[in-house]
N, C-alpha and C positions, 0 to 999 in steps of 0.2 A: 706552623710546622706539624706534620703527620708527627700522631704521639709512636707510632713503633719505626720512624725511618730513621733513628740513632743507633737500632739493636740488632743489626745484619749483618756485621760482621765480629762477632762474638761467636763463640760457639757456647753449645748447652751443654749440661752435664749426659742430657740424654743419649746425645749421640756416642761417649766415652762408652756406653754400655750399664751405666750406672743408672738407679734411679733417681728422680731429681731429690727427694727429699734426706736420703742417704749420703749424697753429693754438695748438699748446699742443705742445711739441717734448719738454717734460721735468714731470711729473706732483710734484705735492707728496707726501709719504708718508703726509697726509691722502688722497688725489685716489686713490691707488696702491691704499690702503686699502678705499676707497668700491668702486673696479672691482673689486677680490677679491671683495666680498662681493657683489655684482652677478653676478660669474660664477659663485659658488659655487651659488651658485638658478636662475642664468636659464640656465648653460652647460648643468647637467644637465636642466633642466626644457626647456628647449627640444629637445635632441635626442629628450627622451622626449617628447616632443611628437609631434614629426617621424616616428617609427616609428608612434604611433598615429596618425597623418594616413594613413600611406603603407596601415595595417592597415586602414584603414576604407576609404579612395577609391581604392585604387589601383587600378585597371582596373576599376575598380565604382562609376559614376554615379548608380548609386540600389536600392542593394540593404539589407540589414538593416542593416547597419550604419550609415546615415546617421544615422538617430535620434542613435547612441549617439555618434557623430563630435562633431553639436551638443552633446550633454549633458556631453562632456568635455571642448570646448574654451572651452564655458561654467565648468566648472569650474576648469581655467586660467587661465582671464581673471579672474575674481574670487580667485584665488587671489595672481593677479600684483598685482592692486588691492590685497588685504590686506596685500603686501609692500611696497608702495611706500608707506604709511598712509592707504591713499584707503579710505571705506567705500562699500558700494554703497547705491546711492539705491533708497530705496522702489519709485518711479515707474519703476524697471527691469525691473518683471513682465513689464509688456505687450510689451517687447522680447523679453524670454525668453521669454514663451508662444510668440509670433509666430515666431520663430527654431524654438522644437521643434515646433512645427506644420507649417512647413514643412518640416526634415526627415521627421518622419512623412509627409507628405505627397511625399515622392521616391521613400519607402517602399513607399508604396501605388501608385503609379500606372506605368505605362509610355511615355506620352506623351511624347516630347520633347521638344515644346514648352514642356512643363510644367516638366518636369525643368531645362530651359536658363531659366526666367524664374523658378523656385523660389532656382538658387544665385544670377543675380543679385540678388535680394531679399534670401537671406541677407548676403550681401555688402554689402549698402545698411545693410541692417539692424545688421549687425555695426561699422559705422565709426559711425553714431549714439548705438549703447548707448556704445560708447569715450568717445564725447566727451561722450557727456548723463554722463556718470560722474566722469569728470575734470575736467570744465569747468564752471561755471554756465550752463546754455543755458537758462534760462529767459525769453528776453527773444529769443533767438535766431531768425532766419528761415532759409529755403532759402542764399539767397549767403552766411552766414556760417557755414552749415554744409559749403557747396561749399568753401569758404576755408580753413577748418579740418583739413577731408581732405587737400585739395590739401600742406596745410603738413605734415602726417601721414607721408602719403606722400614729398613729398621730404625732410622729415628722415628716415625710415628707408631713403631711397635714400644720406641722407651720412653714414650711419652704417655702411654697407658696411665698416670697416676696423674696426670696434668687437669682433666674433668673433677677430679675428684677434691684436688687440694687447692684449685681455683676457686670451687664452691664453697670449702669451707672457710675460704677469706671472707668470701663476697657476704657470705651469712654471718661473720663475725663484725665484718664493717655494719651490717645492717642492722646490729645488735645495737652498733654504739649510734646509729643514727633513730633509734626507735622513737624517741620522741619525735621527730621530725618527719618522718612518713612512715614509718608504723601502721598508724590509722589507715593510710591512705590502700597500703597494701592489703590491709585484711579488708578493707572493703569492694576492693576491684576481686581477691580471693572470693568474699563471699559470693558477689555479683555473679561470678564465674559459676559458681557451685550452683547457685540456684536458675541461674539460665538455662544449664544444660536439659532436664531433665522437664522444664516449662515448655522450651524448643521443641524437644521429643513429643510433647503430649499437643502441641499444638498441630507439630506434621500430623501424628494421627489422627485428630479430627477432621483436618482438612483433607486427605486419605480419604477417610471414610466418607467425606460430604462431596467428593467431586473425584469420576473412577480414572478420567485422562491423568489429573495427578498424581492419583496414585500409582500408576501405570510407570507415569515419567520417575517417580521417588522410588518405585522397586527395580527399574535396569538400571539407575544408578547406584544406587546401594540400598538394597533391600534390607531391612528391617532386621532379620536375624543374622545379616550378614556381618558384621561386627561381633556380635555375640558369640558366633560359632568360630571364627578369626581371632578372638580378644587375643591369644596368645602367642600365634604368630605374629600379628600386628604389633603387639609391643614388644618384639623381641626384635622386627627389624625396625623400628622407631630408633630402641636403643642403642643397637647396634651401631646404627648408620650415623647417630649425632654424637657419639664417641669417638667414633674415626674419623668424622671431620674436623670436630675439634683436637684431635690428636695431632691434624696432616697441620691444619692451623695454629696449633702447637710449635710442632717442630718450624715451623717457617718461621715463627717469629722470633727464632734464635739459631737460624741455621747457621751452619761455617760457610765459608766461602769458596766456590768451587776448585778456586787455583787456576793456575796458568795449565798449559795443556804443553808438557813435554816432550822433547824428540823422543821417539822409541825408535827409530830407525837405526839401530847401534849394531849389527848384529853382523857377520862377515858374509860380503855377496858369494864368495866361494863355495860354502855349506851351500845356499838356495841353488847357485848354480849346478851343483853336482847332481842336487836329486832333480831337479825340477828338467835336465840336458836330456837324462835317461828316461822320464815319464812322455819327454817331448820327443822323443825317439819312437818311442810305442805308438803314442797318439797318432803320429804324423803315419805310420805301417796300418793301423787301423781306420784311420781316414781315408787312406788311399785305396783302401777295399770296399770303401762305403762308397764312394764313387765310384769308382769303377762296376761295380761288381752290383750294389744295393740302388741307387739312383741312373746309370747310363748301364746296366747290364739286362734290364728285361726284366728283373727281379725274378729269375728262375734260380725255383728254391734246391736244398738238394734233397734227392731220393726220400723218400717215408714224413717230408714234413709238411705239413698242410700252413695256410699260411697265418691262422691263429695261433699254433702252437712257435712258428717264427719270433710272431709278433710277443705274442707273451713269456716266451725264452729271452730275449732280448733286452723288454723295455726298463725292467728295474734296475736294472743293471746298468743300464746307461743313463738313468734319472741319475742315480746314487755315483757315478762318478763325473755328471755334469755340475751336482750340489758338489763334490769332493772339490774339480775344479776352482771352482770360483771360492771356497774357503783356504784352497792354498796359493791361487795369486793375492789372495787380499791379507793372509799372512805375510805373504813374502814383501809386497808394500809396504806393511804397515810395521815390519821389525829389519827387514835389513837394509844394507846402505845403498844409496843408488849405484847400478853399474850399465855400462850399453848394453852386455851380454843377456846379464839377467833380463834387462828388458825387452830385448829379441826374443828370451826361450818364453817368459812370460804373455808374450805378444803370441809368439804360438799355440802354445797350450790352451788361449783363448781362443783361438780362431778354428782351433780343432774341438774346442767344446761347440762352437756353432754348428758344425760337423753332426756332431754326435747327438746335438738337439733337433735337427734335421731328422735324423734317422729313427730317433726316438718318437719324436712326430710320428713319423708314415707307419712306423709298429703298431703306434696306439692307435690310427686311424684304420690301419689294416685290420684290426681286432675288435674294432666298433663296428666296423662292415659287416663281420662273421659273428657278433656275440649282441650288439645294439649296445643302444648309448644309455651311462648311468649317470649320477650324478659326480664317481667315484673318477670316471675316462673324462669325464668336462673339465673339473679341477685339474686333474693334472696335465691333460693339455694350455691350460691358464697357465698352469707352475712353469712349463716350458717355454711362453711368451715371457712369463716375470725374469727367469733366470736368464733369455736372451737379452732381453735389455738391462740388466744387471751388468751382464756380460758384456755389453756397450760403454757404460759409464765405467769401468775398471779398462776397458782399453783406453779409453779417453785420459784415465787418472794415469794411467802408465806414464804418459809422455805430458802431460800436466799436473804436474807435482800438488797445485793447491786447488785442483777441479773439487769441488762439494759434494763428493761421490755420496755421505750420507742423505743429504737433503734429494741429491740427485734421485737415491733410489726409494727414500722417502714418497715422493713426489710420483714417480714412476709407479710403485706398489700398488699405493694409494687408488692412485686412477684406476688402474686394470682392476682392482676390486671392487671400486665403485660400477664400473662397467660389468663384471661378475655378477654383483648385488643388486641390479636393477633390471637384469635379462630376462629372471626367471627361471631357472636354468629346467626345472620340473617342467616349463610350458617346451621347452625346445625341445626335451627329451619326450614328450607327450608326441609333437610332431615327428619328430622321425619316426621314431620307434611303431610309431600307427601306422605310417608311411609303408614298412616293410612288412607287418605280420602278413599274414595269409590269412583265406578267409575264415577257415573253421580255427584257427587262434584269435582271430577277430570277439567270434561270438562264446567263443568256448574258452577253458582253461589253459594254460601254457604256462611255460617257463616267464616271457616277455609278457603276458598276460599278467601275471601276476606283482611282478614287479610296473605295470603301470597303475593294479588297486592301492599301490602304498605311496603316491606319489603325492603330493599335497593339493590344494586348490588352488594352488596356481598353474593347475593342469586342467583346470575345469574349462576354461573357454577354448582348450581340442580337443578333451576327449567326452566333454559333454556340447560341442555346438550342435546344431541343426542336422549336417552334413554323415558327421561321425552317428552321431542315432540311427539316422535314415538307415546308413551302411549295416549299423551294429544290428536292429531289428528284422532288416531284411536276412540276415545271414541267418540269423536266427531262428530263421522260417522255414529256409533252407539246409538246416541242420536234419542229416538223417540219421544219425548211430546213437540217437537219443541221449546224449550226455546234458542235454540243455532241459530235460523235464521240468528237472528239480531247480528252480529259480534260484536257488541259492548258488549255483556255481558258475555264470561270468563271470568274468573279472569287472565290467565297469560298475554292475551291481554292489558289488563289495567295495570296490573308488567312494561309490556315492555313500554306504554307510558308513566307511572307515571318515568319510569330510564331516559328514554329518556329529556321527560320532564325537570327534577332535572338536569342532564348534562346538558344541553343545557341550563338552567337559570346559572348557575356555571361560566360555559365558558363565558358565554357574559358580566356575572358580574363583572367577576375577569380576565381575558384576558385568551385562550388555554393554554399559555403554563406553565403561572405559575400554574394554576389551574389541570395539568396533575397529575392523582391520578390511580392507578394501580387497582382498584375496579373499577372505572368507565371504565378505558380504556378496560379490560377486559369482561364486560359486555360488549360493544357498538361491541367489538367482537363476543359474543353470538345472540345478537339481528340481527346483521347480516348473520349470518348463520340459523338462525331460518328464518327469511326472506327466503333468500334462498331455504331452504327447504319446506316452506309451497309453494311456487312459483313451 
């Protein structure tokens, strides 16, 4: 038998809010027993955790290494589940695909933005697999997943003293077995002590007798790079095998989730009263969007151009198509079933499609007249997410136990992952090149300028063959002399701001962990544009 699959349904003192040794002051030689063998796995396994965290991210946001970060700390975590006697759940793929997809995807791209909405998704992702694994969430919605976490996180905030008063068991046991390996430890200690510094002196020789090795030993981690690092390096060593062993903590004495209660208690008559009169409005402003926005010619009225339409319009219909969908999924999830309420709520969706329709053609109407950002991509995505959203809660209306979470879990997911591997910076590169004109082409501009800040994943349009030719010849053609002074293109400024961003990357986080296939790719464009203007 697994020695922790007796201790799962206890709870800790931790979780009460209390700290464990204030809580429980003197431990049974059962209990003393249990944390030995807790620390004997989780002490070393989490430090070594902690060094492979620090190896793969540290000063490297999305270089080669990310893939391999998710596949080990994948490997970890089912590792840890094995210990604890949990097995993992079939239905865990799709989490694990989605997880190495998006680090490949950090991999590939340069995008920041992408990069910043990829780890928080990982992070979404990674407290769901925990608890779809541990827990039976089959029955489970959003707020008892929100609940869940929530309970997650502050027990591994009151497990803080757990690293601490594990160790000093483990070094009191070790006390009383000091005859018996004692020796053995201070000699693997010493071994340690004297390798490192033999290891060090023999790289540099070898450095110094052969220049390819050295070459290969300085992208990988350069010689002073640790040294000028020592103390952020061990700041997130520490860090990270604290909280692991915290999160492994609190697991090994979690309470048990409970059963998942009706909350549908609530009187249909409240839902119907407000939700009758919003679906009165809805249904009077839909019918002008048809009419009037979609089959009317879209003639605007008097003094309005049709960006100041589009931009008058569109937040306002985001923010009450997000309002929608939070109050049929309120009204679901707290009042009783009635046909009525399901009618109005049936409406109020169907008039959100409406209104995400017309929200669409604003935004696009306003990309037409202003060009495309990365700021108009997203929230055209947000509009596809919240229709299909909007699917699964019509579905849920008239099927009581449809998996509207996993539903939109699953739905999210994908349209992000499709988001996250487009490039969004290469798309916005093509249009937007598409429409300038020629002397915005070669000269400064509004849309000029917002294409030098665009990442390299814009390099293979605004630096191919094609795009040069164009850029150089206009160039030539430029006569009001703005173009003297080379310092004022905008692809000019693209290629130092890429350059730039790499080369702070590289130095930060060492060449090779930091090899990322946007960047490597660009630094190939930029060099054949060299070339060519040469």
């Amino acid at each position: 038998m697994n020695e922790y699959a007796d201790q799962y349904q206890t709870a800790t003192p931790q979780e009460t809010g209390k700290p464990a040794d204030a809580a429980q002051p003197k431990l049974t030689p059962e209990e003393k027993e249990q944390r030995l063998l807790h620390f004997r796995f989780f002490g070393i396994g989490s430090l070594l955790y902690a060094f492979f965290y620090t190896f793969c991210l540290y000063k490297n946001p999305s270089g080669i290494t990310y893939p391999f970060f998710i596949g080990g700390t994948l490997c970890f975590f089912f590792l840890s589940l094995k210990k604890f006697g949990i097995s993992a759940k079939k239905s865990s793929v799709f989490y694990i695909a989605s997880l190495l997809l998006l680090g490949i995807s950090n991999f590939c791209t340069d995008d920041a933005n992408i990069i910043a909405f990829n780890k928080i998704g990982i992070l979404i992702l990674s407290f769901v697999l925990l608890l779809h694994n541990i827990y039976d969430d089959s029955r489970w919605e959003l707020p008892t997943y929100m609940n869940n976490i929530c309970r997650l996180l502050w027990g591994t905030v009151c497990t803080i003293g757990r690293p601490f008063s594990d160790l000093r068991l483990y070094m009191e046991k070790r006390k009383l077995l000091k005859e018996e390996n004692g020796s053995k430890g201070k000699y693997i200690f010493l071994g340690i002590l004297i390798s490192i510094p033999l290891l060090l002196f023999v790289i540099l020789l070898l450095a110094s007798a052969d220049v390819v090795f050295d070459s290969v030993m300085n992208s990988f981690f350069s010689f002073n790079y640790i040294p000028n690092h020592f103390f952020g390096i061990c700041f997130t060593i520490l860090t990270v095998s604290l909280v692991s062993y915290c999160i492994s903590a609190y697991l090994e004495k979690r309470k048990p989730a409970g059963a998942v209660s009706n909350k549908r208690t609530g009187e249909p008559a409240l839902a119907i009263t407000v939700t009758s009169a919003l679906s009165a409005v809805y249904l009077l402003f839909s019918g002008i969007q048809i009419v009037y926005l979609f089959f009317g010619g879209m003639e605007l009225p008097y003094h309005y151009t049709y960006a100041e339409y589009a931009r008058k319009g569109y937040f306002q219909l985001l923010f009450v198509c997000v309002m929608n969908l939070m109050l049929v999924l309120i009204c679901l999830g707290r009042f009783k079933e009635h046909k009525a309420l399901k009618v109005i709520l049936t409406v109020i969706s169907l008039c959100t499609y409406i209104m995400i329709a017309s929200s669409a053609m604003r935004m696009i109407m306003y990309i037409r007249c202003y060009a495309l950002t990365f700021l108009r991509i997203f929230v055209l995505w947000s509009l596809a997410v919240i229709f299909l959203l909007m699917t699964g809660i019509i579905i849920s209306i008239y099927k009581g136990h449809f998996p509207l979470f996993k539903y939109s879990m699953v739905m999210v997911t994908v349209l992000y992952l499709g988001l996250s591997f487009s490039h969004p910076d290469y798309w916005i590169a093509k249009y937007n090149l598409g429409i300038l004109s020629v002397s915005e082409k070669s000269g400064r501009c509004a849309d000029g300028r917002y294409l030098s800040k665009l990442s390299a994943d814009a390099a293979p349009i605004l630096l191919n063959a094609e795009t040069l030719e164009t850029y150089y010849q206009d160039m030539e053609k430029d006569e009001d002399g703005r173009l003297a002074d080379r310092e004022g293109p905008w692809l000019a400024d693209y290629i130092r701001s890429v350059q730039s961003h790499t080369e702070h990357i590289e130095k930060e986080g060492t060449k090779i962990r930091t090899f990322n296939i946007s960047r490597f790719l660009a630094k190939r464009y930029i060099s054949a544009a060299s070339s060519l203007q040469q």
